[in-house]
N, C-alpha and C positions, 0 to 999 in steps of 0.2 A: 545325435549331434554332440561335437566335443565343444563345449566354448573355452577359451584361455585367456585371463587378462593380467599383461605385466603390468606391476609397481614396482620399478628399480630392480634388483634382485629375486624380489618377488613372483610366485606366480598361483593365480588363484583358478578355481576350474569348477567345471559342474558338465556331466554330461545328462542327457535327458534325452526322451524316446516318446511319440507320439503315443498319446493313449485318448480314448473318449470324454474323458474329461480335461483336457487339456495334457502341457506336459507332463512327464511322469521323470524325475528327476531319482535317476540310480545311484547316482554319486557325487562327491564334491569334496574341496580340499583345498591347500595348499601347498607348495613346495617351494624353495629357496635352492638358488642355484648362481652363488657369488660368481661363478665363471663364462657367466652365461654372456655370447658375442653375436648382437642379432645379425652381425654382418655374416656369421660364418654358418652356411647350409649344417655342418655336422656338429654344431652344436644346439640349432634347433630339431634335428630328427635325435639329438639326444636327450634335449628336454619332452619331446611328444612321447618318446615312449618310456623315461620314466613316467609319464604323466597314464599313459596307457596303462603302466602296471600297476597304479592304483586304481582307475578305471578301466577295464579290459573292452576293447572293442576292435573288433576286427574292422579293417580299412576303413578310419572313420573320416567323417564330413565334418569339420571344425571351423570354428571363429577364431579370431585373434586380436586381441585390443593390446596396441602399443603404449607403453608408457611416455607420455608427450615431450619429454627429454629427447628421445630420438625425430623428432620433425623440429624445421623452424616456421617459425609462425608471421604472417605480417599482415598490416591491414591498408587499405586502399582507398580513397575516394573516390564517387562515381560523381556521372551526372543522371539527374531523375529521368532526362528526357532522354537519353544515351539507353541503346540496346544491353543488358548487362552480359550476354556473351561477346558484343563488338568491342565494348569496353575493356571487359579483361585479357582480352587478344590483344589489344591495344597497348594496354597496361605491361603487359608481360615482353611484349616485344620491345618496350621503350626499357623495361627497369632488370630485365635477365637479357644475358649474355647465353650465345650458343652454349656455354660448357652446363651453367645453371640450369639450362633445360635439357639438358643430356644426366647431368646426374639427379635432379629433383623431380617427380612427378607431383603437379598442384591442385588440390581441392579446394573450394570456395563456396563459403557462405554467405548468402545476402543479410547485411543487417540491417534492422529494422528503425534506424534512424534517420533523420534528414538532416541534410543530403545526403544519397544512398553511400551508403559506406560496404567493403567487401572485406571479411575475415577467410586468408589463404591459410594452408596450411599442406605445406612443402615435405613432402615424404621422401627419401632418399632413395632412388632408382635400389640401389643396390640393395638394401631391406626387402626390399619387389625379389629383384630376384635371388636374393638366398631364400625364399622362402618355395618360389618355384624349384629350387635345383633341390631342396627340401622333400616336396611335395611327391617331387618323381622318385628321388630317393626312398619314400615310404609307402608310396601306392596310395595318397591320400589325397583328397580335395580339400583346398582352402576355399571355404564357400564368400568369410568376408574378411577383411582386414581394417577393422574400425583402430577408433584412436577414444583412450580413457574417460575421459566425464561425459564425450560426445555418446561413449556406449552407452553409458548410466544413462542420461539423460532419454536416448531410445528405452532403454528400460522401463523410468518414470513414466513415457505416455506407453505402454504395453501392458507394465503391471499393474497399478496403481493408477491407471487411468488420469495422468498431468493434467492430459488436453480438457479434459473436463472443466478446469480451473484457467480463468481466462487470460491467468500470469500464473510462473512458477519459479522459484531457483530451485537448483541445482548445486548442493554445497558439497563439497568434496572435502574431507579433514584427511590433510597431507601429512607426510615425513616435517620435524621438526616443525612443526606451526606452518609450513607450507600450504597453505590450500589453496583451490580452484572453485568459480560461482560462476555456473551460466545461468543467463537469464531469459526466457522468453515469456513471448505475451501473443496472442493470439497465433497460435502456431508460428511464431516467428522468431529467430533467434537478435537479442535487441542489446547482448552484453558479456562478452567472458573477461574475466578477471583473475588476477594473480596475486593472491594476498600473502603477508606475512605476520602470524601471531604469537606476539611477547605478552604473555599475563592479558592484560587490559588492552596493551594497544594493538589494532591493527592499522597495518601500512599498505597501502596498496602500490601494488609492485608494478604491475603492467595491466594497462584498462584497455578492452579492443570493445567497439562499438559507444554506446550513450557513456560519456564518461560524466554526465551529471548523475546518471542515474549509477553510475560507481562511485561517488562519493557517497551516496544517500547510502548505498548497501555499505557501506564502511562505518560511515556514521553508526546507523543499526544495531553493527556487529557490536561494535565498542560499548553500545547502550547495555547490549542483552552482558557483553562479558563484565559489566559493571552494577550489573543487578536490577537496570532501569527499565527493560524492552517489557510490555505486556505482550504485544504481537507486530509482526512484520506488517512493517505499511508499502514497503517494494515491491513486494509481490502477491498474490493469494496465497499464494502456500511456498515452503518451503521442503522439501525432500532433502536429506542427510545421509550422510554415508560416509566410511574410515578408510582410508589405506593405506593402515599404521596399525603397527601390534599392539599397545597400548588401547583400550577403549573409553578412557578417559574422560573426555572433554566430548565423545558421544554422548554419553552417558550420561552425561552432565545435562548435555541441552535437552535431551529428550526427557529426563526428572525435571525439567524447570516446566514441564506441561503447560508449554505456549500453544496457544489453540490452533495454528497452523504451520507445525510443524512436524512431520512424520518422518519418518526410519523408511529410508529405501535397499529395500532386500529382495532380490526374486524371491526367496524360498519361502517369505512370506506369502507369497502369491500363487505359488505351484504345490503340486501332489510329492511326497518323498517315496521313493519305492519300500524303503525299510523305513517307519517314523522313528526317528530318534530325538531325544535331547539338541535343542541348537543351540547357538551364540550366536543369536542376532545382528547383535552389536560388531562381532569378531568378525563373523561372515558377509557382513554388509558389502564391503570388499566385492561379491560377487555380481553388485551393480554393474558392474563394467564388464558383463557378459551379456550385457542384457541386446546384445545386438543379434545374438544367436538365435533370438524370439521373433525376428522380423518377419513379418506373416502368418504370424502363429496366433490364435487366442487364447489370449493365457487365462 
């Protein structure tokens, strides 16, 4: 299995092969490709097999985790006593237009607030099918086509065991102070967030689900990047991750040994075919592969 996850430019990878003890991880890396146009079938079978000729595998079976720049995103209200597939029928037929549901395909999350609220996220037909005319092009299966912290976050309950913990965020440290925090609490997704961070302050950008419970995680932030946080009262645990060259402000939080807060990295978790020296911190990045584990035990 190839996994692929973009960050802008970026692209991070790791393939891996069934073994008795779980995965058995051959390879891994990253590569930068400023030209890179998901819309265009040939320049995705041009990044697969650069990506091939640092890992070699013949017709492989791959993942793909999009950088959330390419979907748009919106959220909904329900009603409790309303069927939630009647509803978003409902919903979609009243707020898209023929042309909107010709060029977007919609995925939907329930969230775990009252009243029922639904987090959509609008993939663009056409990313579908460059990746089909791709596909045939290379003699290759797309087995899934996730989207970034939603991967990580499948990662968090596969490697590190989330679900264990009865709440978790999911912090994502973005391009220029950008980041991303989903939040769940009993298997349930209850909060994504769009922060932005200068020094001390964070702003929150865009709250989809409990937006009190996004001010609190704002609050938080502000406390820890000001020296005051002993531990997260939002959630049980917190799981971290980079996707940014710099490792920084990782670094940082994981030296401030907050008692519930850990580094989410598959390779922390899996077998290396060759051991080498890692960068934990640097590779972390490869959280947003972690969809490529889906039914695996890792």
């Amino acid at each position: 299995m190839l996994a692929i996850a973009q960050s802008q430019h970026r692209f991070h990878f790791l393939q891996w092969v069934p073994a008795s003890n779980g995965p058995l991880i051959n390879g891994y890396g990253t590569i930068e490709d400023p030209d890179f146009q998901i819309h265009k079938p040939s320049s995705i079978v041009q990044l697969i097999r650069r990506i091939n000729s640092e890992v070699p595998i013949e017709h492989p079976v791959f993942t793909f985790s999009l950088d959330i720049e390419n979907l748009l995103i919106t959220e909904a209200a329900g009603a409790d006593e309303v069927d939630p597939e009647e509803f978003l029928e409902w919903h979609g037929q009243l707020m898209q237009d023929d042309d909107f549901r010709m060029r977007y395909r919609s995925y939907h999350y329930s969230l775990a607030v009252t009243p029922r609220r639904f987090l959509s996220l609008h993939m663009p037909r056409g990313i579908i099918d460059s990746f089909s005319a791709a596909m045939q092009e290379l003699q290759c299966e797309l087995r899934v086509l996730g989207l970034g912290i939603f991967s990580a976050e499948e990662c968090a309950r596969l490697c590190p065991r989330a679900g264990e913990h009865s709440s978790y965020l999911i912090w994502r440290m973005g391009h220029s102070g950008n980041d991303q925090i989903l939040h769940c609490e009993d298997g349930e997704l209850r909060a994504y967030l769009h922060l932005y961070r200068h020094g001390s302050k964070i702003e929150l950008t865009e709250v989809f689900g409990d937006v009190a419970l996004g001010e609190k995680i704002r609050a938080e932030l502000t406390q820890y990047f000001t020296g005051d946080l002993q531990k997260f009262s939002s959630a049980s645990h917190v799981f971290a991750y980079q996707c940014r060259e710099k490792d920084v402000d990782l670094k940082r939080l994981l030296e401030a040994a907050i008692p519930n807060v850990s580094l989410l990295n598959p390779l922390k978790q899996v077998t290396l075919e060759t051991p080498s020296r890692i960068n934990y911190l640097r590779s972390s990045c490869l959280a947003e592969t972690g969809l490529a584990f889906r039914g695996v035990d890792v």
